[in-house]
C-alpha positions, 0 to 999 in steps of 0.5 A, a space after each residue: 487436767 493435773 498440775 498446772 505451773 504458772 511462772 512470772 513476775 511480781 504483777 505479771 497476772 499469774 494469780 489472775 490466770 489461776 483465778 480464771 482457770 479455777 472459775 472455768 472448772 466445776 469442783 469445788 475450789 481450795 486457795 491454798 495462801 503460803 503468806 504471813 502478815 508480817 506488817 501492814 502493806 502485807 495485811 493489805 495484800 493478803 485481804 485484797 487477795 482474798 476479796 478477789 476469790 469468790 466467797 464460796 471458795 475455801 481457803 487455807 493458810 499454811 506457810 510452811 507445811 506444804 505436804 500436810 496441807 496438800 494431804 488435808 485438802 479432798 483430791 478431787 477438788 480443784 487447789 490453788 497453790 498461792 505461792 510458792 515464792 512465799 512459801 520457799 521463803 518460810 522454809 528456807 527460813 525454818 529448815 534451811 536449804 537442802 530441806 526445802 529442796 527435798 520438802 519442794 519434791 515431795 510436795 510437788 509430786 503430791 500435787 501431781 498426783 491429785 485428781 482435781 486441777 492444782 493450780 501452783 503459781 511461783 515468781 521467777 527472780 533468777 532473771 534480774 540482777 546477781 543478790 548483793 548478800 549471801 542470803 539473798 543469792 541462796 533464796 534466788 538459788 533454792 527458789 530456781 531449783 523448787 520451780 524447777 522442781 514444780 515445772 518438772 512435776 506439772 502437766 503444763 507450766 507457763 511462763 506468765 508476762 504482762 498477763 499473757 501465757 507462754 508454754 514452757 516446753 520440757 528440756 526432754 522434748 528439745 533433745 528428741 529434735 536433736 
């Protein structure tokens, strides 16, 4: 299995499924976490989070050089993208929009093209309400376009919702109904 793109909410089980998905195969598995601690409730985030991964697994911290991070990690091993989300907002932050697109792209074909399972999970935050601040519609924008990027590359994305996994099916595919 390749690339494999889990999409949802805050709490819809994504990290769960990854959990999961990551037990079920026999490589050895790498958590790659894109969080920072910048306070307390974060910090306690991050440490539940990582006692929910087995002791064996490997994690790496990188929140903001995806590509280097992807290079790094043995391709046959299974990887775990933690998160997306995060990570647009670190990049966004330090290389501005355009840069985090064409960083998104790249990255997301690396992935693609690894030989163990990766696993990448985002959070869709273009369903709610239009951002009141100019900032928060360019995360909403530029966080749309990199999922969409990593759907775009992966084998299977999923839609996860009150921990259940919808298919997201290719636009492409639609076309040829029609």
């Amino acid at each position: 299995m390749g690339l494999v793109f889990l999409l949802g909410g805050a709490r819809s089980g994504k990290s769960a499924l990854a959990l999961r998905l990551a037990r079920a195969q026999p490589a050895p598995v790498v958590w790659l976490a894109t969080a920072e601690a910048g306070d307390a409730e974060m910090a306690a985030r991050i440490a539940r989070h990582r006692n929910e991964r087995p002791e064996a697994w490997v994690t790496v911290e990188e929140p903001l050089r995806l590509r280097e991070a992807l290079e790094r990690i043995e391709p046959a091993h299974c990887l775990i993208v933690d998160c997306l989300t995060l990570w647009t907002a670190n990049a966004l932050e330090r290389l501005g929009a355009a840069a985090t697109a064409t960083e998104a792209a790249a990255a997301a074909q690396m992935a693609a093209a690894r030989t163990g399972m990766t696993v990448a999970i985002s959070n869709e935050v273009g369903l709610g309400l239009v951002p009141a601040s100019e900032l928060g519609r360019t995360y909403r924008d530029v966080l749309g376009r990199v999922n969409a990027l990593w759907a775009g590359a992966a084998e299977y994305s999923y839609l996860v919702i009150a921990g259940r996994a919808l298919p997201l099916v290719d636009v492409d595919s639609l076309l040829e109904l029609a």
